[in-house]
C-alpha positions as a Markdown table, in Angstrom:
| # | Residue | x | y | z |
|---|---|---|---|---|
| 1 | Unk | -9.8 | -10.9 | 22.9 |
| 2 | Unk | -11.9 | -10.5 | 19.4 |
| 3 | Unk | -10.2 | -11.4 | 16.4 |
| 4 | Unk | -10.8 | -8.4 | 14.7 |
| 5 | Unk | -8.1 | -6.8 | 16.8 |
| 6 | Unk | -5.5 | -9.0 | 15.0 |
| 7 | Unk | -4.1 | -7.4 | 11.7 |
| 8 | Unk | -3.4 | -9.4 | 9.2 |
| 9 | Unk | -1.3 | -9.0 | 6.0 |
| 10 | Unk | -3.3 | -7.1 | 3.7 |
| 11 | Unk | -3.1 | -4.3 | 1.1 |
| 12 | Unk | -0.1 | -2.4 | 3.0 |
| 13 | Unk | 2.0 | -5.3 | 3.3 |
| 14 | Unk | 2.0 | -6.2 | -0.1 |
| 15 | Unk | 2.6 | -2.4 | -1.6 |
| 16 | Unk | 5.6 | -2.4 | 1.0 |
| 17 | Unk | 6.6 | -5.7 | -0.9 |
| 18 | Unk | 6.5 | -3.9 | -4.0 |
| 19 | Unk | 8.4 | -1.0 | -3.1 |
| 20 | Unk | 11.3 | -3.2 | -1.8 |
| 21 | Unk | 11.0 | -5.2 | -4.8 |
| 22 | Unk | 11.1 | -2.2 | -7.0 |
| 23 | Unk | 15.1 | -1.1 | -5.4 |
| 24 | Unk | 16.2 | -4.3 | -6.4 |
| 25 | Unk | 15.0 | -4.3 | -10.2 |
| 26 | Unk | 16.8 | -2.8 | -13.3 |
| 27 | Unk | 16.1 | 0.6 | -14.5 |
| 28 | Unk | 13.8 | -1.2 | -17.7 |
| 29 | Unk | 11.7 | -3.4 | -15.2 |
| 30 | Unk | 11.0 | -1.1 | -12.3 |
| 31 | Unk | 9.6 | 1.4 | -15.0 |
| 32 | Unk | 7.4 | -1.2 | -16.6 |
| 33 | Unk | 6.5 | -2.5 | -12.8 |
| 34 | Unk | 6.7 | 1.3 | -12.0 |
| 35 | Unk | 3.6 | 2.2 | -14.5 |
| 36 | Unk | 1.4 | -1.2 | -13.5 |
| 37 | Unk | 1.9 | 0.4 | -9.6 |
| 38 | Unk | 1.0 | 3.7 | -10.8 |
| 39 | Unk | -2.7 | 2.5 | -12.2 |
| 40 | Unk | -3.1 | 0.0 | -9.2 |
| 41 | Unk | -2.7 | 2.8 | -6.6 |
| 42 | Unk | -4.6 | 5.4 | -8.5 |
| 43 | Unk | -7.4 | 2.6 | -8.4 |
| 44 | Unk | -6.6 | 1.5 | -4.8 |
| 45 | Unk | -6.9 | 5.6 | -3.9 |
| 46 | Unk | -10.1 | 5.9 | -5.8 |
| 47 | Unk | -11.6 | 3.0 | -3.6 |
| 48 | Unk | -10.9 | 3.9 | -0.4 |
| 49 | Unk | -11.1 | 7.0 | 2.1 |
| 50 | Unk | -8.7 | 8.3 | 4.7 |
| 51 | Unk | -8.2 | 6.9 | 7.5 |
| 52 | Unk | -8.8 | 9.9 | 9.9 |
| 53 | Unk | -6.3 | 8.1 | 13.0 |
| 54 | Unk | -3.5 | 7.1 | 11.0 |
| 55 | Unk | -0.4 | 6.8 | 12.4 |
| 56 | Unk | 2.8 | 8.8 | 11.5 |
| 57 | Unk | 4.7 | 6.4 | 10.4 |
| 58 | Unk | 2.5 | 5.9 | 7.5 |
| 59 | Unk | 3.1 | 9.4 | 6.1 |
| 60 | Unk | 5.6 | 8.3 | 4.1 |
| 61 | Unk | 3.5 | 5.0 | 2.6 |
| 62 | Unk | 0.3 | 6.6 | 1.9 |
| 63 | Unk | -1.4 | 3.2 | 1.3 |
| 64 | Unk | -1.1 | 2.4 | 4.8 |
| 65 | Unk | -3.3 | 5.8 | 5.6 |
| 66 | Unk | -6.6 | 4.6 | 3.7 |
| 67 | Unk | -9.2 | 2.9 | 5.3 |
| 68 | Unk | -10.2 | -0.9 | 4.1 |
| 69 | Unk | -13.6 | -3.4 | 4.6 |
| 70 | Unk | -12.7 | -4.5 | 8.0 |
């Protein structure tokens, strides 16, 4: 089997990290972590496409539906 066919964690993983981080903060904190997310995805967004065959259960984590350098 090629390796490539192995995910590994990546850019998803670690936004879904940050999500469950954010529940868990104070109100003061998950704003100020809220705003730094805020620029990274708009960056994130502005570097990648769509990824045409993503699955549904990424419709509610839209970082999960961009394409990345394989």
């Amino acid at each position: 089997m090629d390796a490539s066919a192995f995910d590994s964690p990546g850019v998803g993983d670690a936004r879904d990290d940050l999500e469950q981080a954010m529940l868990h903060l104070p109100p003061g904190a998950r704003r100020d972590l809220g705003r730094l997310i805020t620029r990274i995805d708009e960056e994130f967004e502005r570097r990648t496409l769509p990824e045409p065959n993503y699955n549904e259960w990424a419709a509610t984590r839209w970082w999960w539906t961009r394409m990345r350098e394989r």
